[in-house]
PDBQT receptor file of N, H, CA, C and O in Angstrom, charges set to zero:
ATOM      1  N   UNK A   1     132.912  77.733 109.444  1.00  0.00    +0.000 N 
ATOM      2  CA  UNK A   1     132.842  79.010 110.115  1.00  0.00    +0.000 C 
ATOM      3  C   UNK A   1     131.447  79.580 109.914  1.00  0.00    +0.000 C 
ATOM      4  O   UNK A   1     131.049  80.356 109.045  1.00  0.00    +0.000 OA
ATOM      5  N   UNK A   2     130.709  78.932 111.068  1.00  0.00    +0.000 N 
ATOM      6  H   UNK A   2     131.033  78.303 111.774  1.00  0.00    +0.000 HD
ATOM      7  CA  UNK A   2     128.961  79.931 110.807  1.00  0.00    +0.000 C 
ATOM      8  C   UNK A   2     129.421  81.303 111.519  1.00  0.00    +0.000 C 
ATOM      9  O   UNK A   2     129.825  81.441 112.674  1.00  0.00    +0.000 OA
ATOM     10  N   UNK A   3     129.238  82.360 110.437  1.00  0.00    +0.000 N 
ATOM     11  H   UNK A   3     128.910  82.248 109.499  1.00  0.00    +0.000 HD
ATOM     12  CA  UNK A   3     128.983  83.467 111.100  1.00  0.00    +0.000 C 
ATOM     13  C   UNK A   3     127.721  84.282 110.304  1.00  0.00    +0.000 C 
ATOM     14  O   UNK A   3     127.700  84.634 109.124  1.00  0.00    +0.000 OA
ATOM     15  N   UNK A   4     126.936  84.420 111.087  1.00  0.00    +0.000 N 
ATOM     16  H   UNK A   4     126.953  84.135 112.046  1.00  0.00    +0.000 HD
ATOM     17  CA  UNK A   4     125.881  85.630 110.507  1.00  0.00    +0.000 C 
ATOM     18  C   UNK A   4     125.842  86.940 109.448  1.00  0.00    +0.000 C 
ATOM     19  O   UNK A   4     125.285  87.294 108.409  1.00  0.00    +0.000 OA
ATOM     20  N   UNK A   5     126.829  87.415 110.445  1.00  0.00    +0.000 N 
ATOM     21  H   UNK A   5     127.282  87.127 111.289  1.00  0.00    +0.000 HD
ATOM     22  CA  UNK A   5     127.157  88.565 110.492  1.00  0.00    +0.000 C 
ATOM     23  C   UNK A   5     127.578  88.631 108.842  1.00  0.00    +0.000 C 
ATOM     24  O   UNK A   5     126.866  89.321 108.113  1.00  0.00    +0.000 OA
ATOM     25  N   UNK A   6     128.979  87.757 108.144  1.00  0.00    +0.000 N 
ATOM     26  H   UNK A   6     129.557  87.196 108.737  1.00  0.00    +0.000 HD
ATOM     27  CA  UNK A   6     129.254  87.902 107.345  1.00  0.00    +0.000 C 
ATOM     28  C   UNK A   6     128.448  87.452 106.092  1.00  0.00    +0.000 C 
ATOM     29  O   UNK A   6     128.371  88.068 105.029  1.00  0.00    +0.000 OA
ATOM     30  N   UNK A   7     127.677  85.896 106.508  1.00  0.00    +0.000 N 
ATOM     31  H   UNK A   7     127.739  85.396 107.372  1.00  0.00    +0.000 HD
ATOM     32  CA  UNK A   7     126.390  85.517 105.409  1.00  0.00    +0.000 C 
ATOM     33  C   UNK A   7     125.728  87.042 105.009  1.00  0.00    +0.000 C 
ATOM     34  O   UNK A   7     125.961  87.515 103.897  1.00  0.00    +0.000 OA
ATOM     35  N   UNK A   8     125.085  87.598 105.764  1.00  0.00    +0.000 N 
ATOM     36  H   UNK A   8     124.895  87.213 106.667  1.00  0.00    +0.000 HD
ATOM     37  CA  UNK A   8     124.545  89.168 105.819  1.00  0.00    +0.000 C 
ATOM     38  C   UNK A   8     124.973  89.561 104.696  1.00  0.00    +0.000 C 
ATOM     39  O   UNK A   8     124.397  89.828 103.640  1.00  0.00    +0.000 OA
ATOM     40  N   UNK A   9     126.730  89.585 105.222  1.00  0.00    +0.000 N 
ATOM     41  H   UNK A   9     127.197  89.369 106.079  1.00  0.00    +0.000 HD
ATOM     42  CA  UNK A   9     127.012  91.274 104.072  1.00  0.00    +0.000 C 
ATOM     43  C   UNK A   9     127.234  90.390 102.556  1.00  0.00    +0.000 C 
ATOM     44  O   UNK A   9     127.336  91.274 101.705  1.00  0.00    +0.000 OA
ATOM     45  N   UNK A  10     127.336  89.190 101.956  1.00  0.00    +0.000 N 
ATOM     46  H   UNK A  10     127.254  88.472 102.647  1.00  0.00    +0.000 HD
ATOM     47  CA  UNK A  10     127.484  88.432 100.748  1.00  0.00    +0.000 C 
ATOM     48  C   UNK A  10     127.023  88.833  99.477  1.00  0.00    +0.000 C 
ATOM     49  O   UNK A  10     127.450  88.486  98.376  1.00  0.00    +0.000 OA
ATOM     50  N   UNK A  11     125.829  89.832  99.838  1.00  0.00    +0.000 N 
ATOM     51  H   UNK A  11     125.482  90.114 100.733  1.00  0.00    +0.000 HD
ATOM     52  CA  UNK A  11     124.767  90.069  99.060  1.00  0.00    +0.000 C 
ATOM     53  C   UNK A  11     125.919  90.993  97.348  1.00  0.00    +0.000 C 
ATOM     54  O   UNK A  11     125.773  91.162  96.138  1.00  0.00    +0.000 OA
ATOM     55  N   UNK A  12     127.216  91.372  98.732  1.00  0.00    +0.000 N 
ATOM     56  H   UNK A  12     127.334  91.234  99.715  1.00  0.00    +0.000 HD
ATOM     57  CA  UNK A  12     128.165  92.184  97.178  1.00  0.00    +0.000 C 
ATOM     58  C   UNK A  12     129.007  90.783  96.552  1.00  0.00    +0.000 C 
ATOM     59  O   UNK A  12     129.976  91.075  95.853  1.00  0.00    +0.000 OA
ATOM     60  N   UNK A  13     128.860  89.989  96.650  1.00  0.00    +0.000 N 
ATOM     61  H   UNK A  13     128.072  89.751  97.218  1.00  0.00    +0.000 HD
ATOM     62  CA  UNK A  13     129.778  88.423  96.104  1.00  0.00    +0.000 C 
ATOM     63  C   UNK A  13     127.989  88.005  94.937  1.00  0.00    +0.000 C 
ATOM     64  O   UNK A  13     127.682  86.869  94.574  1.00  0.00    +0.000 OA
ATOM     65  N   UNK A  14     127.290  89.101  94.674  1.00  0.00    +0.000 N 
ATOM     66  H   UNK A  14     127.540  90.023  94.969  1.00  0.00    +0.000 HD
ATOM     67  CA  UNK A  14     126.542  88.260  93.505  1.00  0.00    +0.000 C 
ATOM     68  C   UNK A  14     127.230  87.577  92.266  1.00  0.00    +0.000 C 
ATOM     69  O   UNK A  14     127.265  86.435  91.808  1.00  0.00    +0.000 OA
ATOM     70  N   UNK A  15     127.709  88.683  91.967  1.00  0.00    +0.000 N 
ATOM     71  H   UNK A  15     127.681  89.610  92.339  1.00  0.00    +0.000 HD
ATOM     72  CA  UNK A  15     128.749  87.713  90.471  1.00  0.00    +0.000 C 
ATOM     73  C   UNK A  15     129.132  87.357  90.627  1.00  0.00    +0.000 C 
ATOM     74  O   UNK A  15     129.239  86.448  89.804  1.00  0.00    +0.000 OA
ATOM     75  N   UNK A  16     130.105  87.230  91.854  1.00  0.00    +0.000 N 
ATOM     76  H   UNK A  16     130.018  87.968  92.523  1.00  0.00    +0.000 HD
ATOM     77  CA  UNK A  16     131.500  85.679  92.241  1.00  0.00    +0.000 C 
ATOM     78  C   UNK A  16     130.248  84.550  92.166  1.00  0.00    +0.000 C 
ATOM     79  O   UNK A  16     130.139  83.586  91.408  1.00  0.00    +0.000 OA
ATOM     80  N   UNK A  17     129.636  84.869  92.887  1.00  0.00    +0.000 N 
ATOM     81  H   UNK A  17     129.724  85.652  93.503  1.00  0.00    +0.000 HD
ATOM     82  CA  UNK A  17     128.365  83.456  93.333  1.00  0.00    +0.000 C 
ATOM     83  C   UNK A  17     127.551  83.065  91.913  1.00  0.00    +0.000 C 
ATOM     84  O   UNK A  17     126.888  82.027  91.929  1.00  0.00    +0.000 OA
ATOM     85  N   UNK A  18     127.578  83.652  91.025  1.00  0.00    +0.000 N 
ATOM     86  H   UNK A  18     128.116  84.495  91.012  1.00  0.00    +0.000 HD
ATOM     87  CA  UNK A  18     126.755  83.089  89.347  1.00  0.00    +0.000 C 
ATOM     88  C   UNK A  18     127.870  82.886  88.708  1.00  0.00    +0.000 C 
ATOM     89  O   UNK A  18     127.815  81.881  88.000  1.00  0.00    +0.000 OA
ATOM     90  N   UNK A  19     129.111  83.587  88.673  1.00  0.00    +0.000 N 
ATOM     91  H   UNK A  19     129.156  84.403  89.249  1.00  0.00    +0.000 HD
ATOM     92  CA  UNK A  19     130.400  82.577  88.021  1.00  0.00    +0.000 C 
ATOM     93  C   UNK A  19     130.895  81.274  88.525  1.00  0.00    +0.000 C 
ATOM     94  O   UNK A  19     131.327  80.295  87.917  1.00  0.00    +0.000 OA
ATOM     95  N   UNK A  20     130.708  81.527  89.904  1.00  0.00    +0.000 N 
ATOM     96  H   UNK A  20     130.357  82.322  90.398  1.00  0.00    +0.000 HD
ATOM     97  CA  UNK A  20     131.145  80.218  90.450  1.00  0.00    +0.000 C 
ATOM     98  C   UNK A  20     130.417  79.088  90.279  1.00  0.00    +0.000 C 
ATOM     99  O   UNK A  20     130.887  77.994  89.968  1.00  0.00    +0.000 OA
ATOM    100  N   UNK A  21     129.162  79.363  90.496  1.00  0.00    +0.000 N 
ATOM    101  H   UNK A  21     128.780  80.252  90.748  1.00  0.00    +0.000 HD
ATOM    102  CA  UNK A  21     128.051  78.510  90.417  1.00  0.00    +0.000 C 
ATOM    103  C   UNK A  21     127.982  77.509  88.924  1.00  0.00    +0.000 C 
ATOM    104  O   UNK A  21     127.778  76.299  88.822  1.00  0.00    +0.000 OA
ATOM    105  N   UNK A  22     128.146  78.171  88.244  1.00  0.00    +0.000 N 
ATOM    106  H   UNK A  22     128.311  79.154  88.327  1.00  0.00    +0.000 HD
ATOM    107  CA  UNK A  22     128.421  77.704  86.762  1.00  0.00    +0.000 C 
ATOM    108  C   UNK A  22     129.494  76.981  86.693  1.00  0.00    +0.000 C 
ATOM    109  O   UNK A  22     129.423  75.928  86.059  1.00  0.00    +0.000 OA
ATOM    110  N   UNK A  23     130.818  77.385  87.358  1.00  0.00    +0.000 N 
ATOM    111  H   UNK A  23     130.876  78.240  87.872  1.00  0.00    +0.000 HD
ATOM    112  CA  UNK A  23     131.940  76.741  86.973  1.00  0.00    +0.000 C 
ATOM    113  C   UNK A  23     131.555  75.562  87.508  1.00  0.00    +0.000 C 
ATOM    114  O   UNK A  23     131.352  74.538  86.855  1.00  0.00    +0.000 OA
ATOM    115  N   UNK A  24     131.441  75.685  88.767  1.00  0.00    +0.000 N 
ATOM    116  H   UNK A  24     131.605  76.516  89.298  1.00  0.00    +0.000 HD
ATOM    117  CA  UNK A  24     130.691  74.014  89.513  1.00  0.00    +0.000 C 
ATOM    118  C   UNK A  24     129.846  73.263  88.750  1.00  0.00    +0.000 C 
ATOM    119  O   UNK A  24     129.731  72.043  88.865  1.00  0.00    +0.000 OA
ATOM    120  N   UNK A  25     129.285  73.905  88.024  1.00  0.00    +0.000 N 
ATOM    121  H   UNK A  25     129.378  74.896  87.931  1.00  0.00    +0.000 HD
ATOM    122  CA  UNK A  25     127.912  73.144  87.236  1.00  0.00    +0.000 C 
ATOM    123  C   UNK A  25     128.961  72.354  86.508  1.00  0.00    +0.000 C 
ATOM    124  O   UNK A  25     129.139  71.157  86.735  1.00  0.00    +0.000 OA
ATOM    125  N   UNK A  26     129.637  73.027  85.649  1.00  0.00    +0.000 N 
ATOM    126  H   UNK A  26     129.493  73.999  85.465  1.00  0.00    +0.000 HD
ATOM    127  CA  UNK A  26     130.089  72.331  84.697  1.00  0.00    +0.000 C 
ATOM    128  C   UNK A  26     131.101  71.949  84.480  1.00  0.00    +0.000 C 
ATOM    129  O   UNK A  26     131.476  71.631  83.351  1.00  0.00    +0.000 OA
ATOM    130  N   UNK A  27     132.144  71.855  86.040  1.00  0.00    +0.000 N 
ATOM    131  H   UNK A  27     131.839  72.113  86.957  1.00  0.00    +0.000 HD
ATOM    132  CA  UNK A  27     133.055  70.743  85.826  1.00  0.00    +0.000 C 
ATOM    133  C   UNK A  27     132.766  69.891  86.903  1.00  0.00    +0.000 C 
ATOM    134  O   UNK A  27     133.251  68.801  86.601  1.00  0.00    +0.000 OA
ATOM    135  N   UNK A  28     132.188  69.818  88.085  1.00  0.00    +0.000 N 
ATOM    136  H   UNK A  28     131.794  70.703  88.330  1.00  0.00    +0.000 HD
ATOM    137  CA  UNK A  28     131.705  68.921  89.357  1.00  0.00    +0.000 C 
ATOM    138  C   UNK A  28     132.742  69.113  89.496  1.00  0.00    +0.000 C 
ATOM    139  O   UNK A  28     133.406  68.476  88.678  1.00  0.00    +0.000 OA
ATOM    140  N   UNK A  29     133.431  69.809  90.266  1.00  0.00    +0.000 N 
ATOM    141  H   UNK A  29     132.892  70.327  90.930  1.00  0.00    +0.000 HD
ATOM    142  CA  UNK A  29     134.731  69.272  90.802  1.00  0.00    +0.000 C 
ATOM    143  C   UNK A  29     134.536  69.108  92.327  1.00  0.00    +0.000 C 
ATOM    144  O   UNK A  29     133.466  69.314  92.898  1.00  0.00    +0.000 OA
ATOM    145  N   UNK A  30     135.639  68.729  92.905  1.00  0.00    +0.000 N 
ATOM    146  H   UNK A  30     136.509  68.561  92.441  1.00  0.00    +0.000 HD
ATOM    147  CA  UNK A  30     135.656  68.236  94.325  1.00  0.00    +0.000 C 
ATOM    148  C   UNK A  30     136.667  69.510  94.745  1.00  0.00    +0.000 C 
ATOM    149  O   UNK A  30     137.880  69.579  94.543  1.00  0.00    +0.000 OA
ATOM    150  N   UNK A  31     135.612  70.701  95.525  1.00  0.00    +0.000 N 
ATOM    151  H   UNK A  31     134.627  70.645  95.689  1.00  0.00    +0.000 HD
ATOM    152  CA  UNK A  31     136.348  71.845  96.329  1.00  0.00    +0.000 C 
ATOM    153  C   UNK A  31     136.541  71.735  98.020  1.00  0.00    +0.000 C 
ATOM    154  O   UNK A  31     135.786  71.327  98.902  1.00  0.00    +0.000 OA
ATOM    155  N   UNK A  32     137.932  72.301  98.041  1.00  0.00    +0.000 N 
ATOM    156  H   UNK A  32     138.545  72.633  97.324  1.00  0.00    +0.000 HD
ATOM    157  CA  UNK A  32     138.683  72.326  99.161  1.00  0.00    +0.000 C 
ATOM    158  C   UNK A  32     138.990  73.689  99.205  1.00  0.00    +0.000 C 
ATOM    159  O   UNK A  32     139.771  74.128  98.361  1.00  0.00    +0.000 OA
ATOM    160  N   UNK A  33     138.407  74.589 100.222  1.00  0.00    +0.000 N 
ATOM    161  H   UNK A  33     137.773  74.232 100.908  1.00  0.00    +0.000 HD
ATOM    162  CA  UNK A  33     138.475  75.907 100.010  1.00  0.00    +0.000 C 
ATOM    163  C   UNK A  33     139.199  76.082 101.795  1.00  0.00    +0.000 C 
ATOM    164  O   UNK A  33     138.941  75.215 102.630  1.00  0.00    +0.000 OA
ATOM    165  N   UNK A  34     139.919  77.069 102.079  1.00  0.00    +0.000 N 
ATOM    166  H   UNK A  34     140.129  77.773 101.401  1.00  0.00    +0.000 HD
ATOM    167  CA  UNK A  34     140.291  77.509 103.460  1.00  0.00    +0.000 C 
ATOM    168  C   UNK A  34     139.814  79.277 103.650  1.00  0.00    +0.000 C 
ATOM    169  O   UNK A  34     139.832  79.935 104.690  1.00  0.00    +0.000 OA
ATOM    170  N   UNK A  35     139.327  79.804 101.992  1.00  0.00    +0.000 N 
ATOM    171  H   UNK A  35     139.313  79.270 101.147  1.00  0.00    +0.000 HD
ATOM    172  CA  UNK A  35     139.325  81.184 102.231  1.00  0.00    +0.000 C 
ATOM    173  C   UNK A  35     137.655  81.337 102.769  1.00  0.00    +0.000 C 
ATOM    174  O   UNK A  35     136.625  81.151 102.121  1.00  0.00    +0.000 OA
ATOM    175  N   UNK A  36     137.833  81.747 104.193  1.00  0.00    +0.000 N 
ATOM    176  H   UNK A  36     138.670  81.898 104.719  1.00  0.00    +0.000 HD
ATOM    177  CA  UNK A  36     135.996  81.726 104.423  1.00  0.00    +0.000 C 
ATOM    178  C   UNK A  36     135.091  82.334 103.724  1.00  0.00    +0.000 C 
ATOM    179  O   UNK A  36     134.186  82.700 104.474  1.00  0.00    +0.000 OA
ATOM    180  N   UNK A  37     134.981  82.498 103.094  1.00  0.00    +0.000 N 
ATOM    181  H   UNK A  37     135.716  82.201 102.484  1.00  0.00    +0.000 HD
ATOM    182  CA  UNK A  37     134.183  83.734 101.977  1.00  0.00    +0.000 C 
ATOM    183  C   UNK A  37     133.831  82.882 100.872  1.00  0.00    +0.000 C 
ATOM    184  O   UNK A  37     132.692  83.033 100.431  1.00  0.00    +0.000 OA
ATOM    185  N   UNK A  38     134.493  82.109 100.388  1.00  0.00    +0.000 N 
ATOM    186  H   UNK A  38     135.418  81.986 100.746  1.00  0.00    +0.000 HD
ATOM    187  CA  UNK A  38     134.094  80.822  99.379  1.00  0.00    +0.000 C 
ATOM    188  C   UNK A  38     133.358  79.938  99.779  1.00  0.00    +0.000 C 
ATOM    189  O   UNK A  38     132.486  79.418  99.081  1.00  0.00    +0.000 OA
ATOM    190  N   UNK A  39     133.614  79.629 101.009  1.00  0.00    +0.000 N 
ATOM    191  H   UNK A  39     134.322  80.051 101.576  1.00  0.00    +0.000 HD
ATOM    192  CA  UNK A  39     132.758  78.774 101.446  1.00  0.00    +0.000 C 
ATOM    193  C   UNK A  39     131.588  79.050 102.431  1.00  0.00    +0.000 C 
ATOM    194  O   UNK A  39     131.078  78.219 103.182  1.00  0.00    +0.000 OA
ATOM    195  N   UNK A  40     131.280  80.245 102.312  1.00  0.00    +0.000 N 
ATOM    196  H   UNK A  40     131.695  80.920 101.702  1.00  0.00    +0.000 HD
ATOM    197  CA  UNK A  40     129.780  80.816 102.768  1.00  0.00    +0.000 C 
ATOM    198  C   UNK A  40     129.309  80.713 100.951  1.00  0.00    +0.000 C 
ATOM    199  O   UNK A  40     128.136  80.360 100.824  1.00  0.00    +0.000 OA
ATOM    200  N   UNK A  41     129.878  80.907  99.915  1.00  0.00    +0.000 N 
ATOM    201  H   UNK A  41     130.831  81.193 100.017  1.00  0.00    +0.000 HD
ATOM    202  CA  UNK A  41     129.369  81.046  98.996  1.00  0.00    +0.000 C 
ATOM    203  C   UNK A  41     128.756  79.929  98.135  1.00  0.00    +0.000 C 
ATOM    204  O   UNK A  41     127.846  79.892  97.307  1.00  0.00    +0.000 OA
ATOM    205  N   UNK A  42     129.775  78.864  98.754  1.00  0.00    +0.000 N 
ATOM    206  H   UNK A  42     130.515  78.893  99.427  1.00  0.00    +0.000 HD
ATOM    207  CA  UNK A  42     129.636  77.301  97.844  1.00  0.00    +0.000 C 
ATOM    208  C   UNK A  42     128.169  76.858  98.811  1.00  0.00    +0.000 C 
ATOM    209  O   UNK A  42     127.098  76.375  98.447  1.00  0.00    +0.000 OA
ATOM    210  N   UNK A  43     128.503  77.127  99.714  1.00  0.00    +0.000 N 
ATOM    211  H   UNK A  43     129.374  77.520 100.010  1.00  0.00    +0.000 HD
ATOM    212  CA  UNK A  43     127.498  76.672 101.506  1.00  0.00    +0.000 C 
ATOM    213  C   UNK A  43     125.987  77.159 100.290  1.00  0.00    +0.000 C 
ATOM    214  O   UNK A  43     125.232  76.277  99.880  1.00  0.00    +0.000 OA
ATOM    215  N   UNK A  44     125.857  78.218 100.006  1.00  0.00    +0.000 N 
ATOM    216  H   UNK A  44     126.471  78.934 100.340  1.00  0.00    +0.000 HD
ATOM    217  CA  UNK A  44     124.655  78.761  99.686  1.00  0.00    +0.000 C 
ATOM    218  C   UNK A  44     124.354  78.217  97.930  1.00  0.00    +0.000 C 
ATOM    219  O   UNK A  44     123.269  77.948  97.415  1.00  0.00    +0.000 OA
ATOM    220  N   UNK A  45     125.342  78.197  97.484  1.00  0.00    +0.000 N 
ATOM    221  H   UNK A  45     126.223  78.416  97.902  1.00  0.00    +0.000 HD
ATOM    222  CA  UNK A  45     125.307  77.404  96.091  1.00  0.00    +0.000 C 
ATOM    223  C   UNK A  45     124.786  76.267  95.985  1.00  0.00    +0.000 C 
ATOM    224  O   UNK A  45     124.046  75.903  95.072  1.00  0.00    +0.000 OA
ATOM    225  N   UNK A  46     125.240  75.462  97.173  1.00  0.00    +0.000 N 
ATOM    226  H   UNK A  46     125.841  75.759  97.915  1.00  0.00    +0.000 HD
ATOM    227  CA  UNK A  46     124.678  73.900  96.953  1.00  0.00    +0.000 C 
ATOM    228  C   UNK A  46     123.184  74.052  98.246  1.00  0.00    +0.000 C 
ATOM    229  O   UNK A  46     122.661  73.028  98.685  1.00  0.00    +0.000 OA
ATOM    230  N   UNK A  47     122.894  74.908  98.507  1.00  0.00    +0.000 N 
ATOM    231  H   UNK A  47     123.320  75.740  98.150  1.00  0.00    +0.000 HD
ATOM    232  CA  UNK A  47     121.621  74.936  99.462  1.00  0.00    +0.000 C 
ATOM    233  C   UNK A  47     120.436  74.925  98.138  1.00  0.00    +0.000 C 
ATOM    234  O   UNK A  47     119.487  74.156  97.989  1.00  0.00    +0.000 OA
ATOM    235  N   UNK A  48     120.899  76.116  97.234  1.00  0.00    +0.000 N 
ATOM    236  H   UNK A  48     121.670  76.741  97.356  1.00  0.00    +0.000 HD
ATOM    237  CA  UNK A  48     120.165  76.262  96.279  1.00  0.00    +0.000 C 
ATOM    238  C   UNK A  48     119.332  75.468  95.396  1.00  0.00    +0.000 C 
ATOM    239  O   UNK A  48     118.266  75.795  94.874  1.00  0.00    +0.000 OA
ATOM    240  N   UNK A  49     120.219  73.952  95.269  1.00  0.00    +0.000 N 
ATOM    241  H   UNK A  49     121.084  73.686  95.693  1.00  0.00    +0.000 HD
ATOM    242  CA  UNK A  49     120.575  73.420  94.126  1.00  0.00    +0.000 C 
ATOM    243  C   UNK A  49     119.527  72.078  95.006  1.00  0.00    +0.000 C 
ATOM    244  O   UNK A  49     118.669  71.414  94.424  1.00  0.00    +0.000 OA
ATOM    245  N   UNK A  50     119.813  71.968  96.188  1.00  0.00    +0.000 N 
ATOM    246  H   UNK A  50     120.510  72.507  96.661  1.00  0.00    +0.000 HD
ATOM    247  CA  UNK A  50     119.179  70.818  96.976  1.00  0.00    +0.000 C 
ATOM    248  C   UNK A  50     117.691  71.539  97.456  1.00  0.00    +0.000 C 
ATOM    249  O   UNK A  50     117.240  70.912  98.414  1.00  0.00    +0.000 OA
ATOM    250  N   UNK A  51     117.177  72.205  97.221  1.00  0.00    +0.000 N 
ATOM    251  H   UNK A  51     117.543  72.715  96.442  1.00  0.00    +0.000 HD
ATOM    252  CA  UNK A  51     115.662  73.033  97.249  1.00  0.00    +0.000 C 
ATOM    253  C   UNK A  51     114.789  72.123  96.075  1.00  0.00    +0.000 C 
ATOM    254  O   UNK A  51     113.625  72.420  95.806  1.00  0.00    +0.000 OA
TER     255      UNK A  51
């Protein structure tokens, strides 16, 4: 789900996005997400990480 609009407003998901980010770090797991909001967040987590 590319939407703009909502990437935009994310900027209030900072702490979901540095807890999450960590949890990923440190178990690798293999995510299957359906809630769109996680996955604008993981989307930008692993953009980060591949820079």
């Amino acid at each position: 789900m590319e939407n703009p609009f909502v990437e935009k407003q994310l900027g209030g998901f900072t702490r979901l996005q540095n807890l999450l980010e960590k949890i990923l770090a440190e178990t690798q797991p293999c995510v299957v997400s359906v809630y769109a909001v996680y996955g604008h967040i993981i989307k930008k987590i692993y953009a980060n990480r591949c820079k």
